[in-house]
C-alpha positions as CSV (number, residue, x, y, z in Angstrom):
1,X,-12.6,-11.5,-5.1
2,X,-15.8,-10.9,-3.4
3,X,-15.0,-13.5,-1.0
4,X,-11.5,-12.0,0.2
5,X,-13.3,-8.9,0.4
6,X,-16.0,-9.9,2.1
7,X,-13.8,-11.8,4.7
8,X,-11.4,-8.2,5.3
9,X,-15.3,-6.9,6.5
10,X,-16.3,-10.0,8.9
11,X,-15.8,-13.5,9.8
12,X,-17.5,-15.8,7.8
13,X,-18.4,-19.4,8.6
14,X,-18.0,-22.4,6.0
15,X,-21.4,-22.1,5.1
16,X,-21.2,-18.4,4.5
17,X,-18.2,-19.1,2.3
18,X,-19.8,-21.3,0.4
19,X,-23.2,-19.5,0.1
20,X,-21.0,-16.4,-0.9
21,X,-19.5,-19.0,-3.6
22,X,-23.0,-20.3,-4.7
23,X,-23.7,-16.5,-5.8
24,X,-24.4,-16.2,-9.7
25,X,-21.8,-12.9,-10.6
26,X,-22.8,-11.4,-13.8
27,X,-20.0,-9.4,-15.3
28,X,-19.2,-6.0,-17.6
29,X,-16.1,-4.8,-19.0
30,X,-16.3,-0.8,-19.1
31,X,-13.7,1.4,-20.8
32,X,-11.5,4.2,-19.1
33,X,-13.8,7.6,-18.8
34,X,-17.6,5.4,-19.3
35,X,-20.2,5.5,-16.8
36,X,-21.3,2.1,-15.6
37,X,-24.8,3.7,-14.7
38,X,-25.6,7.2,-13.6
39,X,-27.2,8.8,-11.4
40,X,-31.3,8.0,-10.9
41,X,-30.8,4.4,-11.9
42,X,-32.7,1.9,-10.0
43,X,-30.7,0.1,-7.3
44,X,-31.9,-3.0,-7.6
45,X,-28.3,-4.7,-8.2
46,X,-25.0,-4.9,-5.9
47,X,-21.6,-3.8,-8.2
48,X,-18.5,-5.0,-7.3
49,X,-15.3,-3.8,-8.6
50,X,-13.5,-7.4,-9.9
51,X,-10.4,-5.0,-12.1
52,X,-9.3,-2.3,-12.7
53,X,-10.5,1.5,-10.5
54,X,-13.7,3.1,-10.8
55,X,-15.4,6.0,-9.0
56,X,-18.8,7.2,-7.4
57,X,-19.2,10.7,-9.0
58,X,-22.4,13.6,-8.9
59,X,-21.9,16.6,-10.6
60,X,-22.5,20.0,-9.3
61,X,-24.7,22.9,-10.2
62,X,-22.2,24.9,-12.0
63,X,-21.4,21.7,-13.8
64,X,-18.1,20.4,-12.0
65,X,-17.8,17.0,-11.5
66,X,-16.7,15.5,-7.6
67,X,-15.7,12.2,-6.7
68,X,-17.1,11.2,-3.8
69,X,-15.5,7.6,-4.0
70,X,-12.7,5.6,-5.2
71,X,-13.6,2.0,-5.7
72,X,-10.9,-0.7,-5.7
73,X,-10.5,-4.0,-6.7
74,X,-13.1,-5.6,-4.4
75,X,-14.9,-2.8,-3.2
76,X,-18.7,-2.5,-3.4
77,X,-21.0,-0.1,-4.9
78,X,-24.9,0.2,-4.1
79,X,-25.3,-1.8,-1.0
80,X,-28.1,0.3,-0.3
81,X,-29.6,-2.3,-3.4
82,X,-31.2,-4.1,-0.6
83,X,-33.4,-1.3,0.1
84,X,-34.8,-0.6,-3.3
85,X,-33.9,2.6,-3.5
86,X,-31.9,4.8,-6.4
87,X,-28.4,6.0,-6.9
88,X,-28.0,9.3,-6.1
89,X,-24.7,9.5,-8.4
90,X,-22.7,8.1,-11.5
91,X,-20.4,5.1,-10.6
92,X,-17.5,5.9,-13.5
93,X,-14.3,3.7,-14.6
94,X,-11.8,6.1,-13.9
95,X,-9.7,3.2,-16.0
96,X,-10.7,0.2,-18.0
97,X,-12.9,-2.2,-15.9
98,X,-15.0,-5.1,-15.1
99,X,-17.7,-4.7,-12.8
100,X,-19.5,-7.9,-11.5
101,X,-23.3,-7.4,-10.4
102,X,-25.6,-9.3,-7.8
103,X,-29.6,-9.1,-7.7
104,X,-30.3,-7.2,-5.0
105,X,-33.3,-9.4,-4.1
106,X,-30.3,-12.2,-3.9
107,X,-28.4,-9.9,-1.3
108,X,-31.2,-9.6,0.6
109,X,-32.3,-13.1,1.0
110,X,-28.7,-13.8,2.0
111,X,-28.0,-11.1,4.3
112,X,-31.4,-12.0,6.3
113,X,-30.5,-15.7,6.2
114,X,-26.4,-14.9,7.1
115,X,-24.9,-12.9,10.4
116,X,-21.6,-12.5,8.8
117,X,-22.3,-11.7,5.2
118,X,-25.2,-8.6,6.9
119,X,-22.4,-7.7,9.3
120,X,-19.8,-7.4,5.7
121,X,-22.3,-5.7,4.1
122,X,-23.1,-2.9,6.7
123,X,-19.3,-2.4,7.3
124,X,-18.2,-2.0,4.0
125,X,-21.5,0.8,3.8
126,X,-19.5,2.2,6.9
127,X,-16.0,2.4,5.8
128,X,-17.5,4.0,3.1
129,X,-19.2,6.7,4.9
130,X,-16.3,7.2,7.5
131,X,-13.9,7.9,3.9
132,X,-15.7,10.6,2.8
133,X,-16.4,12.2,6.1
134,X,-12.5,12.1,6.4
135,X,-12.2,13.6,2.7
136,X,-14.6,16.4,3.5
137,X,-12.8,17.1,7.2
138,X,-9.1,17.2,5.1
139,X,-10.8,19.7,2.8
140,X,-9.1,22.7,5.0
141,X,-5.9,22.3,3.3
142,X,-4.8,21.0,-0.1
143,X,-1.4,20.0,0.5
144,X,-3.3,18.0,4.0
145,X,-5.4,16.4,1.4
146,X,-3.2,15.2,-1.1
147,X,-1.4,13.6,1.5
148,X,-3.9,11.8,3.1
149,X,-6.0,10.3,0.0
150,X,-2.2,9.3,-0.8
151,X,-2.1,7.8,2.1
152,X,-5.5,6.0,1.6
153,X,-4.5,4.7,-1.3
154,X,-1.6,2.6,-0.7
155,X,-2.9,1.7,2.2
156,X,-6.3,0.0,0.6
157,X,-4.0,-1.3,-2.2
158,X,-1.9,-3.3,0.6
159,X,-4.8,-4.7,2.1
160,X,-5.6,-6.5,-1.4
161,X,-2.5,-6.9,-2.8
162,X,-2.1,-3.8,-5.0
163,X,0.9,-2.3,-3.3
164,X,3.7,-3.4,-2.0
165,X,5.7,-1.7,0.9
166,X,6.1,1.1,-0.9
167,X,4.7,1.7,-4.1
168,X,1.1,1.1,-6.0
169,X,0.4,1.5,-9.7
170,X,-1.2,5.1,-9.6
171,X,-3.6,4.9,-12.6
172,X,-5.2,7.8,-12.2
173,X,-5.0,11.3,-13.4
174,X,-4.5,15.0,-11.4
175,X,-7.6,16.2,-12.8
176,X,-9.4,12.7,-11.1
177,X,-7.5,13.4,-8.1
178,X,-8.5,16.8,-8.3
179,X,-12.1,16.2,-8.4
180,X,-11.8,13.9,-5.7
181,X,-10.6,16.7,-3.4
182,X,-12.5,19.8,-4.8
183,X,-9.3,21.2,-6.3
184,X,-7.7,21.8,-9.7
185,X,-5.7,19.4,-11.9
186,X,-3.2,22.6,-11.3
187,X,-3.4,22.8,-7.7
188,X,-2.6,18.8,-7.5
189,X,0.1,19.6,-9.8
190,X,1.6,21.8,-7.4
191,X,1.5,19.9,-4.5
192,X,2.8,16.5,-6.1
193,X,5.6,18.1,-7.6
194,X,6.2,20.0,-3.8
195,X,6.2,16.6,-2.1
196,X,8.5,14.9,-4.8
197,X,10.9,17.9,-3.7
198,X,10.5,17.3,-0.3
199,X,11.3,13.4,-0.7
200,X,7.6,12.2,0.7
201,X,7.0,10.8,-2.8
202,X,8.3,9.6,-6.3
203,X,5.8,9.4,-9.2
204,X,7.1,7.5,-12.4
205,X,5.5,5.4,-15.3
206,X,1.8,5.9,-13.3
207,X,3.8,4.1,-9.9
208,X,3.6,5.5,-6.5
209,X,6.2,5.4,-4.5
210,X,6.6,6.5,-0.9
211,X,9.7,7.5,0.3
212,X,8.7,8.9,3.4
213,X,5.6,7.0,4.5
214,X,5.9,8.9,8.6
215,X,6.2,12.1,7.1
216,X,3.4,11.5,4.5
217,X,1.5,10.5,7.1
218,X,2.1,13.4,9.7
219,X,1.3,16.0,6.6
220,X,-2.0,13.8,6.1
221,X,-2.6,13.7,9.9
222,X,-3.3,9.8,8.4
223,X,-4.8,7.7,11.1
224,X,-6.0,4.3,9.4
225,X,-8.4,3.4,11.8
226,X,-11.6,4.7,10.0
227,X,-10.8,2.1,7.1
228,X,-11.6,-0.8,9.8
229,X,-13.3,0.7,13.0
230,X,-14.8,-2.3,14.5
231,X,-11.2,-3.3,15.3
């Protein structure tokens, strides 16, 4: 897993394959709704998602919780371990998990030693950044929104074999979905059961399916490009 993901980020030679390979993975199993480690924790360790969906989270002054990230199967979490410095936010299972963990002293040495597994390192802290600067930039409009973390979704899950052509197991709830997009499990209600009347989607037995992926799309204004702009 952190080899397929690593190689969606960059090219990596044989010998960054196998140093990838050589790297000791410690793992955790986390239940649905447990935090994995919150916020102020030292970041002295590299998470990678290796099952199941989790979520970067912070919660506000008035006590509201946001999601700032989805993390799929093979996505990373505290890159920034190379650095030293502390998580400024919960990393959550938003359903049951296991979460594999790298020394961040280990990352280092092999991010100074290797070109491509730097370069897959620094991307994936970009893609990351360019996600949530589209999150916050849909925020004008929730029906906009929906659409285009809907979008997001399936399109991830393609890339690493969650989805099919047209539909992805949707574990998660409204009220995660919600908090991903500052709005209420209400609101979210609203505007799923509004696109299931205008044929975008179907939602059955926690599956996505898109029925009208170019229409989706256009009420998303989804452009993929952010979720790989070095190509």
């Amino acid at each position: 897993m952190l080899i397929r993901r690593m190689r969606l980020l960059s090219e990596l030679t044989p010998d960054e394959v196998a140093a990838v390979q050589a790297i000791h993975v410690d793992t955790v199993f986390t239940r649905l709704g447990r935090a994995i480690f919150k916020e102020g924790a030292a970041s002295n360790r590299l998470y990678v998602v290796l099952d199941g969906w989790a979520a970067k989270a912070a919660l506000r002054v008035n006590g509201s919780r946001r999601i700032t990230s989805i993390l799929l199967r093979g996505d990373f979490c505290g890159v920034h371990a190379i650095s030293g410095s502390k998580f400024e936010h919960d990393l959550i299972a938003l359903t049951d998990c296991k979460i594999g963990w790298i020394s961040g002293e280990v990352m280092a040495d092999l991010a100074a030693r290797y070109p491509g597994i730097n370069t897959a390192l620094w991307r994936a802290s970009l893609v990351e950044a360019a996600t949530l600067r589209k999150w916050l930039l849909t925020s004008d409009d929730a029906y906009h929104a929906v659409a285009h973390l809907l979008c997001e979704l399936i399109t991830r899950g393609r890339e690493i074999g969650l989805a099919t052509n047209n539909n992805m197991s949707l574990p998660i709830t409204q009220e995660q979905i919600g908090d991903a997009l500052s709005l209420t499990s209400v609101h979210v209600n609203r505007i799923v059961r509004r696109m299931r009347q205008e044929g975008l989607i179907a939602i059955t037995n926690k599956t996505l399916w898109i029925m009208d992926e170019e229409e989706l799309q256009r009420a998303g204004q989804f452009d993929p490009s952010y979720l790989c702009p070095w190509e």
